[in-house]
N, C-alpha and C positions, 0 to 999 in steps of 0.2 A: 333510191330514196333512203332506204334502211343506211346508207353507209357515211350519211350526212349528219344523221344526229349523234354517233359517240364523236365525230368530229367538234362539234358543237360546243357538247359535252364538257370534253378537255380544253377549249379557249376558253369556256364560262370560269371552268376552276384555276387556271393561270390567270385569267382578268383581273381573278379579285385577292392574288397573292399580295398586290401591292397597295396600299391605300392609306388614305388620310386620316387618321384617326386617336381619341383624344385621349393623351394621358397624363397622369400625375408624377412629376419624376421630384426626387430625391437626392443630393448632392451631399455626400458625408466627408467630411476632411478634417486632419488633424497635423498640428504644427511639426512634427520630425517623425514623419514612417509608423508602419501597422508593421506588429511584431507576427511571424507566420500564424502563430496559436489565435492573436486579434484577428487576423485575419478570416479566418478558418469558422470561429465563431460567428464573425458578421455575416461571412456570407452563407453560412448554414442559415443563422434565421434569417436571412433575404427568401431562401429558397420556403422553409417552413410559412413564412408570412402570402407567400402566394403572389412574389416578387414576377412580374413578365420579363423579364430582361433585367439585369444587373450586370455592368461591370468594375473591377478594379482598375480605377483609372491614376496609374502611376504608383507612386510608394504611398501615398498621403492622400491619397481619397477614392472614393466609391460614388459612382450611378448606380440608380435604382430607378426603373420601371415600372409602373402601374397602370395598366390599360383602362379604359372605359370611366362615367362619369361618377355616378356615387361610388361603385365596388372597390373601382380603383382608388377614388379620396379615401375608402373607407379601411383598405390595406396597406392604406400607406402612412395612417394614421396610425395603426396598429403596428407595423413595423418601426417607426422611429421609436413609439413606445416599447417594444419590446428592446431594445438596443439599451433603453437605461441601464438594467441591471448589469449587460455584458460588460459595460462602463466602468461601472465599479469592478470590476474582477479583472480587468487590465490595466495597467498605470497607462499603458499608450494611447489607451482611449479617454483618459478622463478628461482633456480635452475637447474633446470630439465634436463637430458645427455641424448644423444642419441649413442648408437650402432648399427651398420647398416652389416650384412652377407648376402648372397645370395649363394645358394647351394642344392644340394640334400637333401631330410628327407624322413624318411617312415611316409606316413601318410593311414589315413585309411580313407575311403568314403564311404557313401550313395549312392545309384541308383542315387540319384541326381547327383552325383559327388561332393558334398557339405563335407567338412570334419568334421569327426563325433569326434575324439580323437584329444589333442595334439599330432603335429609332433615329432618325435624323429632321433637326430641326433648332431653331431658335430657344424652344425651352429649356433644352439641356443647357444651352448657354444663361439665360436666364438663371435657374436652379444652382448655378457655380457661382454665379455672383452674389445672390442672395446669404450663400453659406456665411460669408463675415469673417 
């Protein structure tokens, strides 16, 4: 009987690595390439803003992650806002569009609840098309 429950145990916590859950994603793009220093800046305050996932997707744009319903709208608010200033301190960014979706994705997590993979789903498509 004792040798059932860490069995248990460890299905309950792989169970729940994968799931449905809702986020605010961000689509940043700009018309000819992020110069590495643009780069570097954006995605430090991605990280500083309490970004869940962010990638560079290609030369000319950026996903951003935001989990959960208010935290997340609420970080993601604050990260687009923090991006103005970097704006102006890059000619490459002056430019720069935002897309904004909010919606379910499968994403996958750590024990920590920390997300380990890109989300995958419809919003990220959503968010790219928005940008303009």
């Amino acid at each position: 009987m004792s040798d059932v429950r860490p069995l248990r145990f460890v299905r309950n916590l792989f169970a729940r690595r994968v799931r449905s859950t809702h986020f605010v994603v961000l689509s940043f793009g700009v018309a000819y390439g992020v110069s590495f220093e643009a780069g570097q800046a954006v995605s430090d305050e991605f990280s500083r803003q309490g970004a869940d996932w962010w990638v560079f997707a290609g030369p000319d744009s950026f996903i951003v992650y935001f989990a959960g319903d208010r935290d997340g709208a609420a970080r993601a608010d604050r990260c687009r806002a923090a991006l103005e200033p970097i704006r102006s301190r890059h000619e490459c960014l002056r430019e720069l569009t935002c897309g904004r979706a909010e919606g379910s994705l499968i994403a996958t997590f750590d024990w920590r609840g920390r997300v380990t993979e890109m989300p995958l789903g419809i919003v990220t498509n959503e968010a790219m098309q928005r940008r303009g």
